[in-house]
VEXLUMZA-426465 format. One record per residue (C-alpha): residue number from 1; residue in three letters; x, y, z. Coordinates in steps of 0.2 Angstrom, whole numbers. Example, Ala and Ser with C-alpha at 12.3 -4.5 7.8 and 13.67 -1.06 7.14 Angstrom:
! VEXLUMZA-426465
<nuti=1, tivo=ALA, east=62, north=-22, up=39>
<nuti=2, tivo=SER, east=68, north=-5, up=36>
! end
This chain:
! VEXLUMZA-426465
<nuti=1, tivo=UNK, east=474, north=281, up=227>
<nuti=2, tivo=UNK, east=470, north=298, up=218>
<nuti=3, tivo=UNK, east=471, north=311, up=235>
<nuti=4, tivo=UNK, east=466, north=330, up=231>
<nuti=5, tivo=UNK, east=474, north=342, up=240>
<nuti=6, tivo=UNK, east=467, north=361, up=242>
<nuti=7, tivo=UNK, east=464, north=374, up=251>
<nuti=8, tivo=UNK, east=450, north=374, up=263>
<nuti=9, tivo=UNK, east=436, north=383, up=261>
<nuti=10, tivo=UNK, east=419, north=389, up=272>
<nuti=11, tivo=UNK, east=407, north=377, up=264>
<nuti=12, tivo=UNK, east=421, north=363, up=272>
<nuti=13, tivo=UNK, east=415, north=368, up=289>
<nuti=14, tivo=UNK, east=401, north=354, up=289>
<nuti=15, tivo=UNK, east=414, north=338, up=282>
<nuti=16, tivo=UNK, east=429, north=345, up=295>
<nuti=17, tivo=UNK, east=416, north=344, up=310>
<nuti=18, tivo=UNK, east=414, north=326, up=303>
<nuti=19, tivo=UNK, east=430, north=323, up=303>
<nuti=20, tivo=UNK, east=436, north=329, up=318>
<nuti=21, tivo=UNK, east=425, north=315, up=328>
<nuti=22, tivo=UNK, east=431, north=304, up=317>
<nuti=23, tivo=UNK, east=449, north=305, up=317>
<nuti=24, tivo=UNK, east=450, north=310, up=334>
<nuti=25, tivo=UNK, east=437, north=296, up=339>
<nuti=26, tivo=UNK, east=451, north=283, up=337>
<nuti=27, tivo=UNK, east=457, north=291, up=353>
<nuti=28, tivo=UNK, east=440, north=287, up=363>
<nuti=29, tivo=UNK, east=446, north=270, up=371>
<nuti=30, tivo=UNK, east=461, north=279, up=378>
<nuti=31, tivo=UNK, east=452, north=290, up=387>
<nuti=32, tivo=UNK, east=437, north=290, up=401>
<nuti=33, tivo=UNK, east=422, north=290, up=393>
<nuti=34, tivo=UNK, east=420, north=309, up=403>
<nuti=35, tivo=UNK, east=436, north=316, up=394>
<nuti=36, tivo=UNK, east=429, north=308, up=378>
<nuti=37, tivo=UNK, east=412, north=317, up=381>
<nuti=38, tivo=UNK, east=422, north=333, up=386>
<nuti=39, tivo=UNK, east=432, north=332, up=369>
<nuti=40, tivo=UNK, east=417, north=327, up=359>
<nuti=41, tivo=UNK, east=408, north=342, up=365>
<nuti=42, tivo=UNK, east=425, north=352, up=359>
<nuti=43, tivo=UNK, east=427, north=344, up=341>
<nuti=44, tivo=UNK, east=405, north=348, up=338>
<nuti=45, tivo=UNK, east=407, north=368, up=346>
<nuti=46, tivo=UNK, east=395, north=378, up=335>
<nuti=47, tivo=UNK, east=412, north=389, up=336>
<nuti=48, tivo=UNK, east=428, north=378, up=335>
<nuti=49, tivo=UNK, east=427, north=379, up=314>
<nuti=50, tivo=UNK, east=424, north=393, up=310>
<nuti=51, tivo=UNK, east=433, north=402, up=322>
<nuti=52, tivo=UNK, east=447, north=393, up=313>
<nuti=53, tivo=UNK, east=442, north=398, up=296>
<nuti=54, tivo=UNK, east=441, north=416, up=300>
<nuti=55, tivo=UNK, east=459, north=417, up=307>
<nuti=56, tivo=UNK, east=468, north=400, up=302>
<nuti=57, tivo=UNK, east=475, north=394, up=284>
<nuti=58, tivo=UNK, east=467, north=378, up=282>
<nuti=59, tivo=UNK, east=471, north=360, up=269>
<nuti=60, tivo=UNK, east=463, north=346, up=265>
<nuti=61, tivo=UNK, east=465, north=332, up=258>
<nuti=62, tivo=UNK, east=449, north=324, up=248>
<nuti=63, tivo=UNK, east=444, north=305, up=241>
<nuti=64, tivo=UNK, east=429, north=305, up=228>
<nuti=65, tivo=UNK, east=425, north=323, up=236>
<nuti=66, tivo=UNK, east=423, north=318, up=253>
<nuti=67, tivo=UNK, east=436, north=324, up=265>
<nuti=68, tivo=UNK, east=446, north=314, up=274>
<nuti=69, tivo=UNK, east=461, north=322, up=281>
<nuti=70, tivo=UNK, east=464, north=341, up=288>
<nuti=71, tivo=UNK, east=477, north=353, up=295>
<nuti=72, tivo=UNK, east=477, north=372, up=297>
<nuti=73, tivo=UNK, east=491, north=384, up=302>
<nuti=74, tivo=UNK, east=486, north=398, up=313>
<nuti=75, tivo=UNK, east=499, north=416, up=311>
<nuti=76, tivo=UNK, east=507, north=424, up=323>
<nuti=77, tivo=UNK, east=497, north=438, up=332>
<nuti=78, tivo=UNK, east=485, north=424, up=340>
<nuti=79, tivo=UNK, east=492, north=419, up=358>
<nuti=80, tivo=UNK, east=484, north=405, up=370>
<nuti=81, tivo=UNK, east=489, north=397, up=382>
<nuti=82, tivo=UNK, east=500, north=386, up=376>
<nuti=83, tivo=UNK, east=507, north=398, up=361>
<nuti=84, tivo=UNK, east=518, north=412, up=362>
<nuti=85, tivo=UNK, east=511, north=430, up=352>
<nuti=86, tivo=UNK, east=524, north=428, up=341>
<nuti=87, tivo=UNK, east=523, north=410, up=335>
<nuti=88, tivo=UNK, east=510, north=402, up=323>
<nuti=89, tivo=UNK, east=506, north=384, up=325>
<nuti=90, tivo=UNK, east=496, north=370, up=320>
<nuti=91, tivo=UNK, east=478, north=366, up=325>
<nuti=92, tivo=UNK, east=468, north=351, up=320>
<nuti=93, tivo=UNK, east=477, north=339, up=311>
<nuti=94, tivo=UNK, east=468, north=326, up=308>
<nuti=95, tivo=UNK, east=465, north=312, up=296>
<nuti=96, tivo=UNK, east=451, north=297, up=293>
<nuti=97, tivo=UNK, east=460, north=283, up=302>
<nuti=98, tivo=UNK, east=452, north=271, up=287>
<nuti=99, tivo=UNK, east=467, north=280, up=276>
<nuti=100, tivo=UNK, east=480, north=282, up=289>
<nuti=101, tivo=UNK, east=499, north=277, up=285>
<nuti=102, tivo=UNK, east=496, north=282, up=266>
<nuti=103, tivo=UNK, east=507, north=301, up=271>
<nuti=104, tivo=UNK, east=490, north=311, up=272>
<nuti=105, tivo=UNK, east=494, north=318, up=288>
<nuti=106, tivo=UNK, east=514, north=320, up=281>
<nuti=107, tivo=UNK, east=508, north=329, up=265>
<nuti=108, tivo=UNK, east=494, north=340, up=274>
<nuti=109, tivo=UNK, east=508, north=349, up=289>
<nuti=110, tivo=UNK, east=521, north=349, up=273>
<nuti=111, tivo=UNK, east=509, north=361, up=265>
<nuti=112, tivo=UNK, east=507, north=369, up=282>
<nuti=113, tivo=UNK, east=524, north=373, up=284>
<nuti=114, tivo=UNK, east=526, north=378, up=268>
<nuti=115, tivo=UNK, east=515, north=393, up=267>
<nuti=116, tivo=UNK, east=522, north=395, up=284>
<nuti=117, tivo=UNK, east=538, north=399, up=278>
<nuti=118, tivo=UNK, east=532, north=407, up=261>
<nuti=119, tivo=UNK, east=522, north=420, up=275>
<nuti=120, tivo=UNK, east=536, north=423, up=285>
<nuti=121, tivo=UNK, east=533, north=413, up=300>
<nuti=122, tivo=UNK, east=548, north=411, up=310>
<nuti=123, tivo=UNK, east=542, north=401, up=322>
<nuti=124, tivo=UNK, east=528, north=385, up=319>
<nuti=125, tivo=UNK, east=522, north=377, up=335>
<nuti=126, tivo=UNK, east=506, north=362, up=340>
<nuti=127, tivo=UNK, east=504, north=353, up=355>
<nuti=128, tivo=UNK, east=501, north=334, up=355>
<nuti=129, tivo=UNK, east=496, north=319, up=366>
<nuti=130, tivo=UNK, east=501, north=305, up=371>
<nuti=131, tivo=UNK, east=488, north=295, up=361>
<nuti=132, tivo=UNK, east=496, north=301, up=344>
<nuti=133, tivo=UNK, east=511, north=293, up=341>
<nuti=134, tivo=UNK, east=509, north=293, up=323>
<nuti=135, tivo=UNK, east=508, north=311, up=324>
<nuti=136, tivo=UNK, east=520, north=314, up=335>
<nuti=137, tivo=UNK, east=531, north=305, up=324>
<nuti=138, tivo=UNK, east=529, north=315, up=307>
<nuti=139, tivo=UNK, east=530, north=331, up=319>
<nuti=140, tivo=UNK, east=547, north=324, up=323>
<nuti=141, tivo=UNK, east=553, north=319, up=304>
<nuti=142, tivo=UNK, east=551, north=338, up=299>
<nuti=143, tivo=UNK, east=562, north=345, up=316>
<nuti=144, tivo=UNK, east=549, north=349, up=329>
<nuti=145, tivo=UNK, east=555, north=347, up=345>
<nuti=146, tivo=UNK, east=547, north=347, up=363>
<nuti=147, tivo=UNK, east=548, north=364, up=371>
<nuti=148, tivo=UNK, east=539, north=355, up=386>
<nuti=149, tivo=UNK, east=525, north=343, up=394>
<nuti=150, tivo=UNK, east=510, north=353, up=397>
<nuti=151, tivo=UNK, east=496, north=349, up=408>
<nuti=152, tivo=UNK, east=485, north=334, up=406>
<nuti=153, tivo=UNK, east=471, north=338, up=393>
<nuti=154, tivo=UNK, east=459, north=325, up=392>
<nuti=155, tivo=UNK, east=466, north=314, up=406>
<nuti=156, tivo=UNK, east=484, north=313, up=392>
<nuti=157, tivo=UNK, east=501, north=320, up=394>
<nuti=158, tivo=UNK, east=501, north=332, up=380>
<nuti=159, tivo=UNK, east=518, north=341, up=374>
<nuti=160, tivo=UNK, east=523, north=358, up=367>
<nuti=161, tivo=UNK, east=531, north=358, up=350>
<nuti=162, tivo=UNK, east=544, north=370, up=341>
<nuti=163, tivo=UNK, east=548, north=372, up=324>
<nuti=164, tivo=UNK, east=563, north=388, up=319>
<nuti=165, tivo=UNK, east=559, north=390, up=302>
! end
């Protein structure tokens, strides 16, 4: 299949919101349908994108100009809870289960970590659930390791990951 990959962009902000329920939507039957609700609200937040835009380095990865997979680095210099000042890390990875297993999701958080590493990162992290082992596999093949189990999210065990660039 002919896959372009690019930088994101804000006129994306409408496809990514699209996206996210639907690549994250696979999740829905592993989870009550309250933590699906609560997580739906999350992924359709008027802010969740473009809060993201404005501070993160966004990919994606398009099919007949429709987006269908998406993965964005934020830098250092934007703690949470979960994430350390000094780390970056990686926020929405996500890809239309209908092209799944054809390295989307591989090929988007290469890219992440590449511009990571060509920014001067030293540190990429992301947190994962229990739901996504596909995920949690790539993560793995590029030397992520779990820092820790973090608190259920969404009635899941979710991990911290850590990548030393």
């Amino acid at each position: 299949m002919n896959f372009l990959y690019r930088a994101v962009s804000l006129d994306d902000e409408e496809q990514l919101k699209n996206l996210s329920l639907i690549a994250y939507g696979q999740y829905k039957e592993e989870m009550t349908e309250e933590n699906w609700q609560l997580l739906r609200a999350n992924l359709t937040s008027e802010d969740l994108f473009p809060s993201l835009l404005k501070k993160a380095h966004g990919f994606v990865c398009e099919r007949n100009q429709k987006i269908i997979g998406m993965a964005f680095l934020v830098p250092h210099g934007n703690p949470t809870e979960a994430f350390d000042e000094d780390w970056s890390y990686l926020r929405m990875v996500g890809v239309d289960p209908e092209f799944s297993g054809q390295g989307i999701g591989k090929q988007l958080t290469k890219r992440c970590l590449d511009f990571a590493s060509h920014s001067g990162e030293k540190i990429v992290a992301l947190h994962t659930s229990e739901a996504m082992v596909a995920a949690r596999h790539i993560y793995e093949s590029f030397g992520f390791s779990v820092v820790k189990e973090l608190p259920p999210h969404y009635g899941m065990k979710y991990w911290l990951y850590k990548l030393e660039l």
